[in-house]
C-alpha positions in Angstrom: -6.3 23.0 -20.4 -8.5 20.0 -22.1 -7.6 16.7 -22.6 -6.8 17.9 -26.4 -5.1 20.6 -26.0 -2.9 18.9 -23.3 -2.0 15.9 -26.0 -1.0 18.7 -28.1 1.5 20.5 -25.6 3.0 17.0 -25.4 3.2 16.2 -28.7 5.2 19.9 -29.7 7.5 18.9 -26.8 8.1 16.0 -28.2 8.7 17.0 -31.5 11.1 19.5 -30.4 13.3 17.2 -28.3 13.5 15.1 -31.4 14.6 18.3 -33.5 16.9 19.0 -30.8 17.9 15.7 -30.5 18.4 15.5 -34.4 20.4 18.8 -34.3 22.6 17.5 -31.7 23.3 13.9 -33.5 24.3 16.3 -36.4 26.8 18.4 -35.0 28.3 15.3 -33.4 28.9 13.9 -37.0 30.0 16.8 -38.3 32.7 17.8 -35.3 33.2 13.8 -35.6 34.0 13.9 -39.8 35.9 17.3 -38.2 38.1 15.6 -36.5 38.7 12.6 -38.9 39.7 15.2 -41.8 42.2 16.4 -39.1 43.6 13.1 -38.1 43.9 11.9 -41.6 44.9 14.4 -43.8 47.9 14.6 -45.9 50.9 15.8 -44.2 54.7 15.6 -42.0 52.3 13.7 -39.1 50.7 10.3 -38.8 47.5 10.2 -37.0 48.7 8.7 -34.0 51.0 11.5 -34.0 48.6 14.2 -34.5 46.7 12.9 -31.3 50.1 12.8 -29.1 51.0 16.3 -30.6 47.5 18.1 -30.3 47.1 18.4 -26.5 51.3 20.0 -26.3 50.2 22.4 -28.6 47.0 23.4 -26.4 48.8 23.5 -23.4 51.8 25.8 -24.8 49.1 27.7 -26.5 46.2 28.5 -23.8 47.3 27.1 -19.9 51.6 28.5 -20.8 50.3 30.9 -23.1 53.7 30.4 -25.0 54.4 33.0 -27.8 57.5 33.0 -30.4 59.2 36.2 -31.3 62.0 36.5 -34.1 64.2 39.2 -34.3 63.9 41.8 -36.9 67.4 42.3 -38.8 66.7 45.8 -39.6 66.1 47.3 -36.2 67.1 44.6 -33.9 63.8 44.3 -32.1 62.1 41.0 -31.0 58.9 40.9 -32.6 55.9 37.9 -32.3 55.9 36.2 -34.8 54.2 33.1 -36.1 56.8 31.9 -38.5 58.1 28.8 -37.9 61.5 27.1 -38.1 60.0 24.5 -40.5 58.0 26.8 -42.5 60.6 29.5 -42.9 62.6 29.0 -45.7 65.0 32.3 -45.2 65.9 30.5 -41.3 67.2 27.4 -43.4 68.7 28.6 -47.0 71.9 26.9 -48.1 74.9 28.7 -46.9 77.1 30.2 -49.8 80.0 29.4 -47.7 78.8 25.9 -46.6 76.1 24.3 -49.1 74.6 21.5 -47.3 74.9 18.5 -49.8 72.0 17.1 -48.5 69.5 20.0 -49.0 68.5 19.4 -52.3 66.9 16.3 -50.9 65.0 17.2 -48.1 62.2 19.4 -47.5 64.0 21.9 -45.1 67.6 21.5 -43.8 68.5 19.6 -40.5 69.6 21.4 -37.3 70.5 20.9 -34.1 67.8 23.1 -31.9 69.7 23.9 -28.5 68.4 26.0 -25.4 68.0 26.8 -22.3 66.7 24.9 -19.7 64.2 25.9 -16.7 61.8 23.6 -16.8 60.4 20.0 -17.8 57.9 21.3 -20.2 60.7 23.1 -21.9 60.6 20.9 -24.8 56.7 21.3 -25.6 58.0 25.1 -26.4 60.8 23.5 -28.7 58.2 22.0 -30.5 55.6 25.0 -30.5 59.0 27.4 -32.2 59.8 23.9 -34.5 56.4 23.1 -36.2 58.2 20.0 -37.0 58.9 17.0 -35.2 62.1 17.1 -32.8 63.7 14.1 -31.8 65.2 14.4 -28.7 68.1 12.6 -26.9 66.5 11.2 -23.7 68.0 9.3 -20.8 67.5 5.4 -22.0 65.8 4.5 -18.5 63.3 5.9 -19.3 62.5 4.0 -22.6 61.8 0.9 -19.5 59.2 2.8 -17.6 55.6 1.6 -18.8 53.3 3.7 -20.7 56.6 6.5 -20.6 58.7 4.4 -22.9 56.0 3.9 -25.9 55.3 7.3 -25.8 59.0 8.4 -26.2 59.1 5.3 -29.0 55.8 7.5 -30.7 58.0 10.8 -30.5 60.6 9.6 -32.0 62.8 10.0 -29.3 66.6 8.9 -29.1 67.9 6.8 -26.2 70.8 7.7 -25.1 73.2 6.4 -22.1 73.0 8.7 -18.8 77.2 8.7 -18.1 77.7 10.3 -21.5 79.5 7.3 -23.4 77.0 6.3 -25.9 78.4 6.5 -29.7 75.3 4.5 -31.3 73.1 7.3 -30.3 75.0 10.2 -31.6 75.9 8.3 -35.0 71.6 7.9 -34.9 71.6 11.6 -34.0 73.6 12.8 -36.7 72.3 10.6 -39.1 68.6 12.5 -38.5 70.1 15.6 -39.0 71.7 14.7 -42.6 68.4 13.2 -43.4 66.8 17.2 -43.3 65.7 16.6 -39.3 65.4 18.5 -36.3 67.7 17.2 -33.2 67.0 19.1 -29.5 69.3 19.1 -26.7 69.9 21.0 -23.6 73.6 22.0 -23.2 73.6 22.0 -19.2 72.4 18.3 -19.5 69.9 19.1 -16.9 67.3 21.5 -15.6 68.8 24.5 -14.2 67.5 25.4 -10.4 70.4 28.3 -10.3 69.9 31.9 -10.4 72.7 32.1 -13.0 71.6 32.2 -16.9 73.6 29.2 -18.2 75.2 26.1 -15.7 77.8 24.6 -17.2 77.5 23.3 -20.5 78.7 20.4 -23.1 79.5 20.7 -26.6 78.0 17.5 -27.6 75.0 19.3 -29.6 77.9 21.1 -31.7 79.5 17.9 -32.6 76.4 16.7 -33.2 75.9 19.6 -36.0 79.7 19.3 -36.9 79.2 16.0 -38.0 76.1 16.6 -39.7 77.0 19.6 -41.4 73.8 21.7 -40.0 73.7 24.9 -38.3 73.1 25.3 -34.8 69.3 27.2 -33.8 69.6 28.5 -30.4 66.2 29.1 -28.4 66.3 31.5 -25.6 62.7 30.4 -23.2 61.5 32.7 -20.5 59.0 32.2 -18.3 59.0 28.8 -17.7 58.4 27.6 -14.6 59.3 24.9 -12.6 57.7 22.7 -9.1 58.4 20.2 -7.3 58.2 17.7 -9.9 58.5 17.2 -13.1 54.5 16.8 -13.6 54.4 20.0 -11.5 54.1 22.4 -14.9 51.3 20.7 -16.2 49.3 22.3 -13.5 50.5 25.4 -13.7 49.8 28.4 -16.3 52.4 31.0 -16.8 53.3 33.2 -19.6 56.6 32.3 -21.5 57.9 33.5 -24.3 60.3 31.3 -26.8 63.0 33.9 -28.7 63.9 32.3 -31.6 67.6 32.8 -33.0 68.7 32.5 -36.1 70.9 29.5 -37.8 74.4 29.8 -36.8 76.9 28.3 -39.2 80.0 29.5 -36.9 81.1 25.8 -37.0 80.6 24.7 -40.3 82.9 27.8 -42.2 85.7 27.0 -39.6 85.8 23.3 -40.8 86.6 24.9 -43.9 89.4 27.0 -42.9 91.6 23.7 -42.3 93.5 25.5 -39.4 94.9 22.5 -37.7 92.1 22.3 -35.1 90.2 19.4 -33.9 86.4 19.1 -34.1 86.3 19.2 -30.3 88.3 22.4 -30.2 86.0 24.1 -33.2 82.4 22.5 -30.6 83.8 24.0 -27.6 84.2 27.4 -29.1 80.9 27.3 -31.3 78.8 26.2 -28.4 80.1 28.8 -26.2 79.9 31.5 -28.6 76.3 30.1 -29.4 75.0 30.2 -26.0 76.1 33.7 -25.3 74.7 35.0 -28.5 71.6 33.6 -27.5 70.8 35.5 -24.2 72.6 38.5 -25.0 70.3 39.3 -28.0 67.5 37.6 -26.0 68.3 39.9 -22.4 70.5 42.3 -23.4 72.9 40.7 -21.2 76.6 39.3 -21.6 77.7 36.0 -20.2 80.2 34.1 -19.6 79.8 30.0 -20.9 81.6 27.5 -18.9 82.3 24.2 -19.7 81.7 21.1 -18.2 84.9 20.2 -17.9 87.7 18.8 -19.9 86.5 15.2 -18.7 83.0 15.0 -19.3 83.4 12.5 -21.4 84.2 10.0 -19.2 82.6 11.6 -16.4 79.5 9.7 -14.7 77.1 12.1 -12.9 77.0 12.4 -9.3 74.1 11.6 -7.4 73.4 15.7 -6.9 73.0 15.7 -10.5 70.8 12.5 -11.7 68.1 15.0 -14.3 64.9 15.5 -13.4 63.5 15.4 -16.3 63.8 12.7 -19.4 64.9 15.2 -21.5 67.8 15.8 -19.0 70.9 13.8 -19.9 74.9 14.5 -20.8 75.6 14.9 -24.1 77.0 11.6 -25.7 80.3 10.6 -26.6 82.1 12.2 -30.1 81.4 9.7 -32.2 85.3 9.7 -34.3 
């Protein structure tokens, strides 16, 4: 090659590293304006928010390959389906027996989302099925742990006292779910290890709805699955599938029968009959819900059952 023609290999390369480069620099921009657009258009999330929220709904998505089936009225079948609890308006309508006075203020009407639990990741599926934000009721500890507490503080989490005995934070509770908001809690209070469908349970997410005149939305999770630790999930892909139930107004039309009972009485039976609704049309099978005990109330937790999760904590006190 001559001393021309070899200045003139070297100056194509370099013209096409600089197109290259140049083509590079440009989809950087773009995925980078991208990703702005995403963080910063209108809608239910902040920014901040959409960056804490993005990488749960990866994760359910792709490494727990979560999916969300609703039941078809018709046939009774458990289809997939990607409709929301947020974005369907037929889950949430008015109830002609119960009309929700505060409905015709909020985008969607509040709930009290209750399920099983198997795992710590369980909520991330919650959220998948909710397309909405959920506060949850978390153990106040954690609110003190570095790094842990600000991130509970960005979703919107409620602290709550361990022992159960913690009015404030079921007032805050049902004050969310008057103002068109989603509320999560785990009946068994704690991540079930058994073999059994349901541990015992507490009626502190009926009250919850009681009070707050919303239905109850029971979410049956399979396929979950659950290490050593609570960061143990993260690192493990599964396959899980999040059945979706319908509202259950149970509660709210016995308030209006005036029969003489008390709003504990009318929580026990609702969460029970719930619960059971929720794995029979899930499994096919039949169960039968225990309580936790006519003292759980009062009752602190023994050292075999400190959660494992931050999600896992008794229901709190009836707020009367």
């Amino acid at each position: 090659m001559t001393r021309y023609g070899l200045k003139l290999h070297r100056i194509e390369s370099l013209i096409m590293a600089i197109t290259a480069l140049n083509l590079l620099l440009l989809i950087l921009g773009a995925a980078g304006l991208l990703l702005t657009w995403l963080l910063l258009r209108p809608g239910k999330y902040s920014p901040w928010e959409r960056i804490l929220y993005g990488p749960i709904y990866l994760m359910a998505r792709y490494l727990w390959k979560a999916e969300i089936f609703r039941q078809d009225p018709a046939t009774g079948k458990w289809n997939p389906s990607p409709c929301l609890i947020a974005d369907a308006s037929d889950l949430l309508e008015p109830n002609s027996v119960n009309p929700n006075p505060y409905f015709g203020t909020c985008k969607h009407r509040g709930a009290v989302v209750v399920a099983n639990h198997r795992s710590s990741v369980d909520p991330c599926f919650i959220q998948l099925a909710a397309g909405d934000r959920v506060h949850w009721m978390v153990a106040g500890e954690y609110f003190k742990v570095p790094l842990v507490g600000q991130l509970l503080r960005s979703f919107q989490c409620i602290p709550t006292n361990r022992g159960g005995i913690d009015t404030a934070s079921t007032k805050r509770a049902i004050e969310m779910t008057k103002q068109g908001r989603f509320v999560g809690m785990f009946p068994e209070g704690r991540i079930n290890r058994t073999d059994q469908d349901w541990m015992s349970v507490r009626p502190g997410a009926a009250l919850v709805a009681l009070r707050g005149r919303v239905p109850l939305i029971p979410i049956w999770i399979q396929g979950a699955r659950m290490g050593k630790s609570v960061v143990s999930p993260l690192f493990m892909p599964t396959s899980v599938k999040v059945f979706l139930g319908n509202p259950d107004y149970w509660g709210l039309e016995q308030l209006e029968l005036q029969d003489g009972r008390s709003d504990r009485q009318i929580a026990d039976q609702w969460i029970q009959r719930v619960l059971n609704d929720c794995v029979q049309n899930a499994c096919g099978r039949c169960n039968s819900i225990e309580l936790a005990g006519s003292n759980w109330l009062n009752a602190t937790e023994s050292p075999t059952d400190i959660p494992n999760s931050p999600t896992d904590t008794t229901d709190s006190q009836d707020p009367t």
